[in-house]
C-alpha positions as CSV (number, residue, x, y, z in Angstrom):
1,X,0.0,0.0,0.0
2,X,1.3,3.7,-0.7
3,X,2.4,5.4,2.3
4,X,2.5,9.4,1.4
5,X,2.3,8.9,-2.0
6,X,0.3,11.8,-4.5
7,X,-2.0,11.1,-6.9
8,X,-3.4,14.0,-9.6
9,X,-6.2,12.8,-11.0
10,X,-7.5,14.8,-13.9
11,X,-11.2,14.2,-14.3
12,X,-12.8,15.2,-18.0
13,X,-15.6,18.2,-17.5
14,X,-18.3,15.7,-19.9
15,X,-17.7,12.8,-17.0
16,X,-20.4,14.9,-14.9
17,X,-22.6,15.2,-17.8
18,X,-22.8,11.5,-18.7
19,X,-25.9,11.8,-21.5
20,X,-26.0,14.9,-23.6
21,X,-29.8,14.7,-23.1
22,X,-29.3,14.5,-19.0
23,X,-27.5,17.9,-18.3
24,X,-29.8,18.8,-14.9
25,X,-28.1,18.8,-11.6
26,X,-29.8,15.8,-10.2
27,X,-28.0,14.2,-13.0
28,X,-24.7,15.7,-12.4
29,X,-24.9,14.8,-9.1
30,X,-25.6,11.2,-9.5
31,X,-22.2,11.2,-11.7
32,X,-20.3,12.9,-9.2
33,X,-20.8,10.5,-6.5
34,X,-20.0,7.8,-9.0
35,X,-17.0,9.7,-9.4
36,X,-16.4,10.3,-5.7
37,X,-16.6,6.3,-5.2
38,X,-13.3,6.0,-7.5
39,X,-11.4,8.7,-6.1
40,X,-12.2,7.0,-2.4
41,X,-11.1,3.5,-3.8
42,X,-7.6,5.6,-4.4
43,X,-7.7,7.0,-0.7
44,X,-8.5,3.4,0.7
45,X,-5.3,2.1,-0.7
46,X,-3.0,4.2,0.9
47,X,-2.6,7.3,-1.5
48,X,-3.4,11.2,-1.1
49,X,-5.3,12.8,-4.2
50,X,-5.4,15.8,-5.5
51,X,-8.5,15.7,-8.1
52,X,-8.7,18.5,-11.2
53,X,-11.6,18.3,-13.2
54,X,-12.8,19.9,-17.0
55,X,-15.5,22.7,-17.3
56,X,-16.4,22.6,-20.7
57,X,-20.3,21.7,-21.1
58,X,-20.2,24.1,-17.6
59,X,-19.0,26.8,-19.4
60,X,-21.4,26.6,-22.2
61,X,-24.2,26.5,-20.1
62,X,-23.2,29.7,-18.9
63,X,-22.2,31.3,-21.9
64,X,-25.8,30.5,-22.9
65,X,-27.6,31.7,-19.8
66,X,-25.7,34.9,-20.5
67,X,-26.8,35.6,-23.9
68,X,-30.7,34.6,-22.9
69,X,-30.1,37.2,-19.8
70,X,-28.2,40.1,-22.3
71,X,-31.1,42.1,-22.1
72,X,-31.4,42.5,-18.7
73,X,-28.5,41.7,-16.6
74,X,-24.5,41.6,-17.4
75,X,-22.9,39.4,-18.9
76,X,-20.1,37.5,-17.3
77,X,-16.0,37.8,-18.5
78,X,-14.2,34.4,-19.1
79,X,-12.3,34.4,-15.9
80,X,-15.3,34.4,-13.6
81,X,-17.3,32.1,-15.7
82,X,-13.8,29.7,-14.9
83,X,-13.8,30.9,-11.2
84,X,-17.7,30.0,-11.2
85,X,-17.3,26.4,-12.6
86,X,-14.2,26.0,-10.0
87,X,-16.5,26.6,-7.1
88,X,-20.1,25.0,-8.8
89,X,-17.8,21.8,-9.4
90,X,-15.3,21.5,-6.6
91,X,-18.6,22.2,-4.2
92,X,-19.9,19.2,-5.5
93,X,-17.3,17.3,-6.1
94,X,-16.0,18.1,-2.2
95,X,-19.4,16.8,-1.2
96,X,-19.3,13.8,-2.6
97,X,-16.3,12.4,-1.5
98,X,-16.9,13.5,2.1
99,X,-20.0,11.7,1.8
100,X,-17.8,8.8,0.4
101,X,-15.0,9.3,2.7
102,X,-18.1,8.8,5.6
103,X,-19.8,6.1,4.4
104,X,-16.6,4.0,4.1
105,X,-16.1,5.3,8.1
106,X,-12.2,7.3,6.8
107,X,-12.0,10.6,8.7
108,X,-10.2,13.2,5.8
109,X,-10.7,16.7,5.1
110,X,-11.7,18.0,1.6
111,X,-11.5,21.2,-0.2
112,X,-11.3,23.1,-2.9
113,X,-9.3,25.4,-4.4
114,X,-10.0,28.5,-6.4
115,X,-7.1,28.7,-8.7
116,X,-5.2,30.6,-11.0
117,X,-3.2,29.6,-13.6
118,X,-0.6,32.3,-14.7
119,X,0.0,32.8,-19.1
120,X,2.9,35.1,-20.9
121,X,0.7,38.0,-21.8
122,X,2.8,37.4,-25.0
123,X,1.6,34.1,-26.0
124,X,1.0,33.1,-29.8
125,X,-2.1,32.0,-29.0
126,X,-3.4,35.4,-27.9
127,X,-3.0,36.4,-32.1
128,X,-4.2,33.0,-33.0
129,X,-7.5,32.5,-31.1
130,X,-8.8,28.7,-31.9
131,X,-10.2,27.1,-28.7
132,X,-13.9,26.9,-29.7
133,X,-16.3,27.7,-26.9
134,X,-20.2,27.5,-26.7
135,X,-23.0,26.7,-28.6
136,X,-23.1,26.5,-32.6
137,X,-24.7,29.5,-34.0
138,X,-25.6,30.9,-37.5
139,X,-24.2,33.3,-39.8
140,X,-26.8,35.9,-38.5
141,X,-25.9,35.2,-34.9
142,X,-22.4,34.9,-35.3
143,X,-22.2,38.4,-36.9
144,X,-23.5,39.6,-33.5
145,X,-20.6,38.5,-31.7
146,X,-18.4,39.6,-34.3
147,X,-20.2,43.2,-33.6
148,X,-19.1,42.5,-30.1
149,X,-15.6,42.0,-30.3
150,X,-15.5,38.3,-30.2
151,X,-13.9,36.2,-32.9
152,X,-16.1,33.8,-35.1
153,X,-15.0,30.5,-37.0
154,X,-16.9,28.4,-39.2
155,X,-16.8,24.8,-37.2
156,X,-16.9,21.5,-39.8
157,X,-19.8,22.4,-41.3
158,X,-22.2,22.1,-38.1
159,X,-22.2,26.5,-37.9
160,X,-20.4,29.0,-36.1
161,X,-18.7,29.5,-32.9
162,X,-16.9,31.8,-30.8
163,X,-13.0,31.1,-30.2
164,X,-10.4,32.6,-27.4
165,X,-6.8,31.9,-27.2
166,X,-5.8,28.4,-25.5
167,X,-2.4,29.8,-24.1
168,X,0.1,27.6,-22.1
169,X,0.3,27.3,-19.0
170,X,3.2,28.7,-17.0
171,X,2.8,28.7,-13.5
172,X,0.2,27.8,-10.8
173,X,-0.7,30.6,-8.5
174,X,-2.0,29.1,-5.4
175,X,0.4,25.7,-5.8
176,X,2.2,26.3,-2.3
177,X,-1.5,26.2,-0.7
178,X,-2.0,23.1,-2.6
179,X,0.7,21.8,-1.1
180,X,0.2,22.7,2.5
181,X,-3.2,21.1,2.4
182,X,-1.9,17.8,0.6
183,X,0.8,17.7,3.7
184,X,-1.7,17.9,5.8
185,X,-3.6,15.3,4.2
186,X,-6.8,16.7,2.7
187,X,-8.1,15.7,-0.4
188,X,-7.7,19.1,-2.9
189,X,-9.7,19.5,-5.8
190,X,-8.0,22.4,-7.7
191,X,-7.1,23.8,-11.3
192,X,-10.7,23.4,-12.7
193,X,-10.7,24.0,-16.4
194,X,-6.8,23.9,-16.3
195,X,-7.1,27.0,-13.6
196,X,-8.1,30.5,-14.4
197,X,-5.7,31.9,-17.2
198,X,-4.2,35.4,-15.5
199,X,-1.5,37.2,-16.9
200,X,1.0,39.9,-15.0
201,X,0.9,43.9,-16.1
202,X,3.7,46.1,-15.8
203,X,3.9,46.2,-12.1
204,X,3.3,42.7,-11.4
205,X,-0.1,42.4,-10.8
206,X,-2.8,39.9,-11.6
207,X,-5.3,40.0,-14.0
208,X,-7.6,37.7,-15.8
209,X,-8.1,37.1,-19.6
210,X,-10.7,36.0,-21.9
211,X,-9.0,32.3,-22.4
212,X,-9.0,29.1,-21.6
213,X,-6.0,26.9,-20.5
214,X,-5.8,23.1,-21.4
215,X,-7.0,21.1,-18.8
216,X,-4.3,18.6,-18.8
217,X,-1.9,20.9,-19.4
218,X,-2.5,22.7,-16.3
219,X,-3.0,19.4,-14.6
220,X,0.9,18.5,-15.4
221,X,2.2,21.5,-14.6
222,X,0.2,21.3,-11.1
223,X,1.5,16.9,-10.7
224,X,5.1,18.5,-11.7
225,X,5.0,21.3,-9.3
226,X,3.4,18.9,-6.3
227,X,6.3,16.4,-7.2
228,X,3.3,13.6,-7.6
229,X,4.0,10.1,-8.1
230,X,1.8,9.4,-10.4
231,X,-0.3,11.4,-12.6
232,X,-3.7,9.9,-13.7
233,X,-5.9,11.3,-16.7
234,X,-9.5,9.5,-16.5
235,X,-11.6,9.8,-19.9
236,X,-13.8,7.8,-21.4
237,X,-11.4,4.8,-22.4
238,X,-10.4,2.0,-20.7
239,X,-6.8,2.4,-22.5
240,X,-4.7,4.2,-24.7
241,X,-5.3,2.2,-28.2
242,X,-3.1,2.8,-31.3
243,X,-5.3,3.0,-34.6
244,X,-8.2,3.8,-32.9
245,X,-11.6,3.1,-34.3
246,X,-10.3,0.8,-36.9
247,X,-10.3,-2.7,-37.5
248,X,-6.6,-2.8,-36.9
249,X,-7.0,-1.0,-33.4
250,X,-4.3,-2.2,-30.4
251,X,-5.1,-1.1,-26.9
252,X,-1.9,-0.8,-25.2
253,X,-0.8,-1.7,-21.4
254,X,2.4,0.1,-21.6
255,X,4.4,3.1,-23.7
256,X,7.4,4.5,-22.5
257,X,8.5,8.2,-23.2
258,X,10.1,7.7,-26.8
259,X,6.8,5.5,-27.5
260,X,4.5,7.9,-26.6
261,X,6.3,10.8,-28.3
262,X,6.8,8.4,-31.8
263,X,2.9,7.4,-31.7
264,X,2.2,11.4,-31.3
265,X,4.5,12.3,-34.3
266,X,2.8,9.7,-36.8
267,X,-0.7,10.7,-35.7
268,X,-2.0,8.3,-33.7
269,X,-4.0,10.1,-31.4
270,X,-6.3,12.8,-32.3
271,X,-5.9,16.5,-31.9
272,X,-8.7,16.8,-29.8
273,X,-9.6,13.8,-27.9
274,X,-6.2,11.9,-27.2
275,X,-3.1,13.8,-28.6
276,X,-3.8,16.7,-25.7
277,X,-4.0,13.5,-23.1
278,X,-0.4,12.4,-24.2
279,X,1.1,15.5,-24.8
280,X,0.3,16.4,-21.0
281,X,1.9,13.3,-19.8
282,X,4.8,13.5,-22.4
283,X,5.3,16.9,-20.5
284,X,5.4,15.7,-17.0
285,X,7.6,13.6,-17.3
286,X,9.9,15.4,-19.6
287,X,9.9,17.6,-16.5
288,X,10.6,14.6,-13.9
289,X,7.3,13.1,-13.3
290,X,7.7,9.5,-12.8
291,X,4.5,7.9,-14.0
292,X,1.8,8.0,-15.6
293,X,-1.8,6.3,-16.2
294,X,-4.8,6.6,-18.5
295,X,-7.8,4.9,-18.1
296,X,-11.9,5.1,-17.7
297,X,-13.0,6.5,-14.5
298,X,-15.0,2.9,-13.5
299,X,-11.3,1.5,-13.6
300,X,-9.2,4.0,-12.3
301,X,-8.3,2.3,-8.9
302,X,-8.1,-1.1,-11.1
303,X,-5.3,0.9,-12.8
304,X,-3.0,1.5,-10.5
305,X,-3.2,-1.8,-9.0
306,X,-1.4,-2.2,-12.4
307,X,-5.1,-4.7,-13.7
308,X,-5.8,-2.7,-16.4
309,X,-5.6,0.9,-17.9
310,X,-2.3,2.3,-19.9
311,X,1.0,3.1,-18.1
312,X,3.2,5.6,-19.6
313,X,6.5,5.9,-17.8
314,X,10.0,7.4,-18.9
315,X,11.8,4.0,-18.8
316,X,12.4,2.0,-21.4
317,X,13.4,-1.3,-19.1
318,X,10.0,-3.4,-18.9
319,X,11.9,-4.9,-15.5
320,X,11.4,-1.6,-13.8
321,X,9.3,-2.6,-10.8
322,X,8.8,0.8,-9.7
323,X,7.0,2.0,-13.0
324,X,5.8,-1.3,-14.4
């Protein structure tokens, strides 16, 4: 059993929003505490988690309610739609495992963490906007936005819909607060939506964008700067497959480092599903990180039992015991 080992679990924003057709609380609820049962499974076996979690369908229901409202109250920036999701989410999600933790009679404290995630002010991506947020539109309603100041793409065919800059993260804000509550062995759920993308002025200050930061890129950055031992990404696979979708598709148990990075380079995974998944945990452990594991969130404690799921470490010898 680990003894004061750190788990980051990155949990995928649609994981709370299980059927497109089910987005009402009660249903969002019912997925947290299945959610809440994993993570616990994780706690009971010796490890302390620290649990990030995606926004996306969150912040679309928001961006909606704010153009429905337009006419008679404000709408709402980027940054505080992130900062709402942070606390709407972690609230719940902190609620659940307490109820979990309970239930299963272990004593832990649980909170969550508003957080910031600090951006170069000078990033590309600030020029080159192309992270697609909100509902599809038409031409008509798109021109609005475009009247507003937001840029507009033309998405596959399906409509329009607004984009802001995805800048990288460089820094998380409130990470030595993280850490003081990991030592003192709460569970933290933190850097929701990849944390709220801030960038510093002249004089050092603060201040939020309109952005959004890769959730698993944040979540790396956090596992690298909480010197985890393993960093976990939960989506909606069991494992890691190469070929995916095709008749030829191989799941895979294992990659190491150069695997992982060769399978990115001859476009195995795609840009928006996997690739982001890989290139997170490519990055943590270019930057140390020791290991690494994708799976489904049914099979997450499963995983690092080492039953099932993928393991990504930066060795290359399959008789390394403390990775394989």
């Amino acid at each position: 059993m680990p003894s004061g080992k750190t788990a980051v679990i990155a949990i995928g924003g649609n994981s709370l929003i299980k059927e497109k057709d089910k987005p009402q609380v009660e249903h969002q609820w019912e997925a947290v505490y299945e959610t809440a049962r994993h993570v616990v499974d994780l706690i009971r076996d010796g490890w302390r988690v620290v649990v990030t979690h995606g926004n996306g369908p969150q912040v679309g229901f928001i961006l909606r309610r704010n153009e429905l409202a337009a006419p008679e109250v404000h709408v709402t920036p980027m940054d505080l739609i992130g900062a709402d999701t942070q606390g709407s989410i972690g609230y719940m999600l902190q609620q659940g495992i307490d109820n979990q933790l309970r239930m299963v009679g272990i004593r832990r404290g649980v909170a969550t963490v508003v957080t910031q995630t600090l951006v170069d002010r000078n990033d590309p991506a600030f020029e080159k906007p192309n992270k697609p947020i909100g509902g599809f539109m038409t031409q008509p309603e798109a021109q609005s936005f475009i009247d507003e100041g937001w840029m507009v793409v033309e998405d596959a065919g399906r409509g329009y819909r607004r984009v802001v800059p995805s800048p990288l993260p460089i820094e998380i804000v409130e990470l030595d607060a993280i850490n003081a509550l990991v030592e003192k062995n709460f569970v933290v759920i933190c850097v929701g939506g990849g944390g709220i993308p801030v960038i510093r002025d002249e004089n050092g200050s603060l201040k939020g964008v309109n952005a959004v930061i890769d959730k698993d890129r944040g979540t790396a950055l956090l596992a690298v700067g909480l010197k985890a031992d393993l960093f976990v990404i939960s989506t909606a696979v069991e494992k890691v497959a190469l070929n995916f979708g095709k008749p030829d598709q191989k799941d895979l148990d294992r990659m190491t480092l150069a695997e992982a990075k060769r399978y990115m380079a001859e476009g195995h995974f795609a840009p928006g599903s996997m690739y982001p998944k890989i290139e997170a945990i490519v990055n943590f452990l270019e930057m140390g990180g020791p290991k690494a594991i994708v799976t489904n969130p049914a099979n997450i404690a499963r995983a690092l039992r080492g039953e099932t799921g993928t393991v990504i470490c930066p060795a290359a010898d399959p008789g390394d015991a403390q990775c394989w």
